[in-house]
C-alpha positions as CSV (number, residue, x, y, z in Angstrom):
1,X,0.0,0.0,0.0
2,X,1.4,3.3,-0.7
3,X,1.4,6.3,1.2
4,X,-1.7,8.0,-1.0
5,X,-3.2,5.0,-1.3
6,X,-3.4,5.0,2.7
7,X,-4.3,8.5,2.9
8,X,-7.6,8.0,0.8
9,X,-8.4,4.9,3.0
10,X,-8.0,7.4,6.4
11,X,-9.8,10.3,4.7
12,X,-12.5,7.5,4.1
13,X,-12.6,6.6,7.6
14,X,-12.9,10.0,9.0
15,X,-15.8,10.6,7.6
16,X,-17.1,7.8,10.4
17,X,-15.1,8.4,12.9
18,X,-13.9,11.7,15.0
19,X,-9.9,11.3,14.7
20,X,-9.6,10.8,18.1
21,X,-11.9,7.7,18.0
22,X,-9.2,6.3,15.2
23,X,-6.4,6.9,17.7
24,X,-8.1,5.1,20.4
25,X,-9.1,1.9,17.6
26,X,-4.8,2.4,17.1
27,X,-4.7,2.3,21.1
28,X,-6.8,-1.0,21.0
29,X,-4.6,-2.7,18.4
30,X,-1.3,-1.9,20.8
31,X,-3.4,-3.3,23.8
32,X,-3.9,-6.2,21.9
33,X,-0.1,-6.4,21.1
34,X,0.9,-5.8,24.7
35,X,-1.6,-9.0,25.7
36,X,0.0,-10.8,23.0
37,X,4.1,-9.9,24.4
38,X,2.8,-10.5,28.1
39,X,1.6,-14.4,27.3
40,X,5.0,-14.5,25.5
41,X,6.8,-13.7,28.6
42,X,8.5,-10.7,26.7
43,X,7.9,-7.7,29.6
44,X,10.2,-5.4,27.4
45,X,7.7,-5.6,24.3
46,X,4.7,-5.4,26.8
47,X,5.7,-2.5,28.8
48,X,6.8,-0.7,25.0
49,X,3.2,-1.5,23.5
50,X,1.6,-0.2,27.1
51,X,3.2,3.0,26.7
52,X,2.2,3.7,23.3
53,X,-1.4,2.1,23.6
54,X,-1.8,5.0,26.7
55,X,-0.4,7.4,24.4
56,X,-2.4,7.4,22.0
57,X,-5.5,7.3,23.7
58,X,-4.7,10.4,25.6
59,X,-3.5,12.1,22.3
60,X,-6.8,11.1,21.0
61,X,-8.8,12.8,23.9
62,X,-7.0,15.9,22.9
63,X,-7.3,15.8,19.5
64,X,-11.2,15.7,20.7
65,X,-11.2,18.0,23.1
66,X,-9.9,20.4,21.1
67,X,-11.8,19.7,17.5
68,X,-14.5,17.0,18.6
69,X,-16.5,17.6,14.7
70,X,-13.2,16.4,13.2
């Protein structure tokens, strides 16, 4: 996929979805990942994906906060 092609696909999306809703979906993927590296046994990966899932959900409140009709 190039980078246009996944610029239409986002545009597409945010026509659904406030942006900050599409962070918090990213945030759920990263959750996922950090459940995946815990069973694994791998804290390094778990504690890395933790970080970033709790980033970007308050990132996406922001976003929100401060344009909610995007």
């Amino acid at each position: 996929m190039s980078d246009d092609q996944a610029k239409e696909q986002l545009t597409a999306i945010l026509e659904h979805y406030t942006t900050g809703s599409v962070l918090h979906l990213l945030a759920d993927l990263y959750r996922e990942s950090a459940d995946s590296a815990q069973q694994d046994g791998d804290a390094l990966a778990c504690d890395r994906f933790k970080a970033i899932e709790q980033a970007l959900f308050v990132v996406g409140l922001g976003v929100d906060a401060a344009n909610p009709s995007s």
